[in-house]
N, C-alpha and C positions, 0 to 999 in steps of 0.2 A: 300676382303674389310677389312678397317684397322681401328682402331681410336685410338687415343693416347691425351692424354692430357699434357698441359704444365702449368708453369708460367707465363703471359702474362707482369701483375704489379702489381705494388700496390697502394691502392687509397689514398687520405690522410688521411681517417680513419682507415687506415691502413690493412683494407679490399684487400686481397688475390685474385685477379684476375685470370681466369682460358683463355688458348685458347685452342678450341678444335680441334684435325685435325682429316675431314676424308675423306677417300681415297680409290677409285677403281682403276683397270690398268688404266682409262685415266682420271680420273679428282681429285682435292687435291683441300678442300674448309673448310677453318678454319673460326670459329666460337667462339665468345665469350661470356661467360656472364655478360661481362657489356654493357648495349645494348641492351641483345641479338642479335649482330651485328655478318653480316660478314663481314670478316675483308677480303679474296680474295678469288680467284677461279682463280686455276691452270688448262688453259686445255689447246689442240694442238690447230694447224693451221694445214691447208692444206700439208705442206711440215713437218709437225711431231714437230715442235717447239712450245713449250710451254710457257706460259705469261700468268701473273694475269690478269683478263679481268674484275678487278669492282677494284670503287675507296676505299681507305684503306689505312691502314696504318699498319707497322711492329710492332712497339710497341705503347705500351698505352699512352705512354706519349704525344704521338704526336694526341691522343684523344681528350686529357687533355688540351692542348697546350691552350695560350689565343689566340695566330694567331686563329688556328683554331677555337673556340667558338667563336669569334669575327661576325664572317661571317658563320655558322654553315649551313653548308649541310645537314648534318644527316647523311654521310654514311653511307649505309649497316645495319641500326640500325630498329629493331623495334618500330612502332612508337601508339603511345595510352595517353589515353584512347580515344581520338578520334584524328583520321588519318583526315589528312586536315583543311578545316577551319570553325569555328564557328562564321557567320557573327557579329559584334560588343561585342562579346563575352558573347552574351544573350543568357543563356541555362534556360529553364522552363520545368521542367516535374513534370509530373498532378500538376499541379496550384501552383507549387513553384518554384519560380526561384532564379537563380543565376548567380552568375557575376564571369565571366571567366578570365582569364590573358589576356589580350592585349600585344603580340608581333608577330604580322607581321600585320602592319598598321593600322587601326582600328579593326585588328578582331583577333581571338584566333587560334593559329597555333598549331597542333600536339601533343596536352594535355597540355600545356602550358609550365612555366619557365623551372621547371624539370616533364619530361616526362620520359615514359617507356625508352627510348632509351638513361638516364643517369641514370638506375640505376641499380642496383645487381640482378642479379637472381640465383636462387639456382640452381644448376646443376646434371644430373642425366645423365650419360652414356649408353644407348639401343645398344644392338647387336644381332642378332638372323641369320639366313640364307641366308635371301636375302637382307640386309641391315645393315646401321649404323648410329646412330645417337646419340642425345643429347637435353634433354625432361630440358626443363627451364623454372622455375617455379617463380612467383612476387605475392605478397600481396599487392594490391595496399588500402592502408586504407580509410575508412570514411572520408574525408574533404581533401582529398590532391588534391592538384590543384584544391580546389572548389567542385571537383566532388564528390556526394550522394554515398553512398556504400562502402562497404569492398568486392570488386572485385581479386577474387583470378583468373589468366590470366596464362595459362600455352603456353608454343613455343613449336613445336617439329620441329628437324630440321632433316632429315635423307639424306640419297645417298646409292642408291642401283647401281647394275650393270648397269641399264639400263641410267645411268650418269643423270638421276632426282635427280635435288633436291627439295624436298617436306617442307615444312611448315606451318606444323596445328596450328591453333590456336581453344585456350578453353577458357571458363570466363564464372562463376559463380558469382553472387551478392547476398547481404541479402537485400537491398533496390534497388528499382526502379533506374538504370542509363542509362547511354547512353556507347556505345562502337563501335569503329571502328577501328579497328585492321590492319596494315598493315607494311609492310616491303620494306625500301628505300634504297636499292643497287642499285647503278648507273654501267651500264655495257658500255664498251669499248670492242669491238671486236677486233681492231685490238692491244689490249696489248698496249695501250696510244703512238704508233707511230704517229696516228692522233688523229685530232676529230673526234667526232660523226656522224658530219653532212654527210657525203658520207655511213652512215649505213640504209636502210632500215627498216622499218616495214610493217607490214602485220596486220591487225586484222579485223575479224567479225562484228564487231560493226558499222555498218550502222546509228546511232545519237550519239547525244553528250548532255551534259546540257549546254547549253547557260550559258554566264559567264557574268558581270557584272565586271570589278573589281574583279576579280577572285572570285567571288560569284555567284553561281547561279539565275537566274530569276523566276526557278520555272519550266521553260517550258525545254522541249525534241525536238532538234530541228536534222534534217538530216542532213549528213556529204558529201552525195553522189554527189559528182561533185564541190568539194569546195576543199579549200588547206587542211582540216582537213581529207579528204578522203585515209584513208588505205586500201583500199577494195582488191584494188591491191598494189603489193609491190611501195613504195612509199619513194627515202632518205628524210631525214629530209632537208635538205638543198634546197629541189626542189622547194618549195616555197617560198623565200628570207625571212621570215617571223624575224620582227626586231630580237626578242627576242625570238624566237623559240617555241616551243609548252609546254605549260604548263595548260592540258585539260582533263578533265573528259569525260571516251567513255563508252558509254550504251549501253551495252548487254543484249540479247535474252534469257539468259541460264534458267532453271530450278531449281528454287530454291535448294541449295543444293546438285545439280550436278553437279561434277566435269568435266568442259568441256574445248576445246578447242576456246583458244579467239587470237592464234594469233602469229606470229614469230619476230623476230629481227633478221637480217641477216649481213653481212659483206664480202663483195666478194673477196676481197685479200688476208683473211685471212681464207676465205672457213667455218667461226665459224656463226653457229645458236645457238637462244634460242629462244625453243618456250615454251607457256605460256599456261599454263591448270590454270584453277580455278574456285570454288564454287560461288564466289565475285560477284554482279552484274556489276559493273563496275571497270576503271581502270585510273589512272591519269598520263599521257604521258606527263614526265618532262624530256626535252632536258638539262637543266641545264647552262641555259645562265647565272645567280648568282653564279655557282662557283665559290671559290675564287683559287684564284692562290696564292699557298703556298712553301715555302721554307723547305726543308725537306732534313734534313743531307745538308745542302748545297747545293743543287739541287731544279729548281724551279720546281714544280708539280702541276698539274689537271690546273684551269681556266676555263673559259667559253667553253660552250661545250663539254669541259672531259672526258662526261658519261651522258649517259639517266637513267632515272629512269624510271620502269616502276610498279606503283603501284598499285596492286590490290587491292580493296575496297568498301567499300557504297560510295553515291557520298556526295562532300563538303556540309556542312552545313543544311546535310537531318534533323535536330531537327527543322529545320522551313520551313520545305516542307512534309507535310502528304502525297501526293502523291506519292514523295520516296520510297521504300525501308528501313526499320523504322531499325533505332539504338538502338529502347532501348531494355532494356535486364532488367525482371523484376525476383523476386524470384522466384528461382525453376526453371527457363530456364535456358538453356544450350545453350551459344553460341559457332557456330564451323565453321570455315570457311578453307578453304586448297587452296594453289598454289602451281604450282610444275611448274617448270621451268625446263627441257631438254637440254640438250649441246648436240650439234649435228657437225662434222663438216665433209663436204662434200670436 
């Protein structure tokens, strides 16, 4: 196992950019710390050929691009202080509230304007025996983006032999906040010769939370025998569904343990990911909003592109007590882990 660091860019604060690569015999998955994003993941297919299988970009600039923040995916980027959405951007904890950004419709998307997944983290190199990685660390201060606390949030991102890639997350607070931690790589099996929709999924998760307007209702409703049903492996496309899936799945697991919740498959190209995590649930975005981009002169991604599949507490738990609770008060230690496996058959 290998890891090497690069130049990636530079920001216009003129802030030094880092990409981190690292690398077993069969998998190459670089990593950056602005973001905390992956930027791709090099693995085979069935017949030994190799192709980036998640959406990214070569250099930063194309990060940076206004194309691209126009219409803002989030590749690959870590996304906080709170992952998904805060209904009308009404956050109250113990009996103070506050008023959040509003950008995506009436409600608060992904920690709002600048979130974890535009900014700098400090970078630390791990290497030991059976692994390699790269321990990224942010200060996210008192009042940025609204949010209560000086939440110190550390990423570890590692790849051992066993072609896992793991990612911990930590957060520490000195005041009472909310946190939901998650990571949005969108993956393409077949190396972007197609779309998505002919890829499978598989997961454990037997309910979902009811959606609203992509807002929760509050209630846990079953999955089993409806188009949302993965019990069995099921492609995305098998239910004509307009705009594809973009859904919160409730799982069973044990607080804190690391379980299996489930695969992504691809038959042509003989490539799995299956998905371990601590997370209660997971948000299955097929990524019908991509935008289609021009890169080097080549159009790229679009609708369908790449699924995301993100591990998480479910959307807008600050106004559901019977959730799965986000805050994270002094003196607690928040810790949550995915590890996603490259497998191909």
């Amino acid at each position: 196992m290998k890891i090497k660091s690069a130049t990636f860019g530079t920001l216009a604060d003129g802030s030094e950019v880092k990409l981190f690569t690292l690398s077993n015999d069969n998998i190459t998955i670089k990593i950056s710390n602005y973001g905390a994003l992956v930027a791709s993941i090099d693995m085979p297919n069935k017949n030994g050929g190799i192709d980036n299988i998640v959406c990214g970009f070569d250099k930063l600039d194309d990060y940076l691009s206004d194309e691209y923040l126009g219409s803002y995916p989030y590749f690959g980027a870590i996304i906080g202080r709170f992952g998904n959405r805060i209904a009308g951007g009404d956050l109250e904890i113990e009996g103070k509230k506050y008023k959040m950004a509003i950008n995506n419709g009436p409600n608060h998307l992904h920690g709002g304007n600048v979130g974890f997944d535009k900014k700098m983290f400090d970078a630390e190199i791990l290497e030991n025996e059976t692994e390699v990685g790269v321990k990224l660390t942010y200060l996210s201060v008192d009042g940025e983006e609204n949010y209560p606390g000086n939440l110190k949030v550390t990423c570890i991102y590692t790849l051992n032999e066993e072609n896992e890639l793991g990612i911990q997350y930590y957060a520490e607070t000195d005041e009472t906040t909310v946190v939901n931690l998650t990571n949005h790589t969108y993956f393409n099996l077949t190396g972007f010769k197609e779309n998505i929709l002919n890829h499978e999924l598989e997961l454990t998760a037997t309910k979902m939370t009811e959606m609203v307007d992509q807002i929760p209702t509050g209630k846990i409703v079953p999955v089993v025998g409806t188009d949302y049903d993965f019990n069995t492996p099921r492609k995305f496309g098998a239910a004509g569904l307009e705009t594809g899936y973009d859904d919160n799945y409730v799982f069973d697991n044990e607080p804190g343990e690391l379980e299996y919740i489930g695969a992504l498959y691809e038959e042509k190209s003989g490539r799995k990911v299956e998905v371990y995590t601590t997370q209660p649930g997971m948000q299955v975005y097929t990524g019908y909003w991509i935008p289609e981009l021009e890169i080097d002169g080549k159009k790229k991604f679009g609708k369908y592109s790449g699924v995301a599949l993100e591990t998480q507490h479910f959307p807008d738990s600050v106004h559901h007590p019977k959730f799965p609770t986000t805050l994270l008060k002094p003196g607690e230690l928040y810790g949550e882990k995915t590890v996603y496996k490259f497998i191909t058959d």
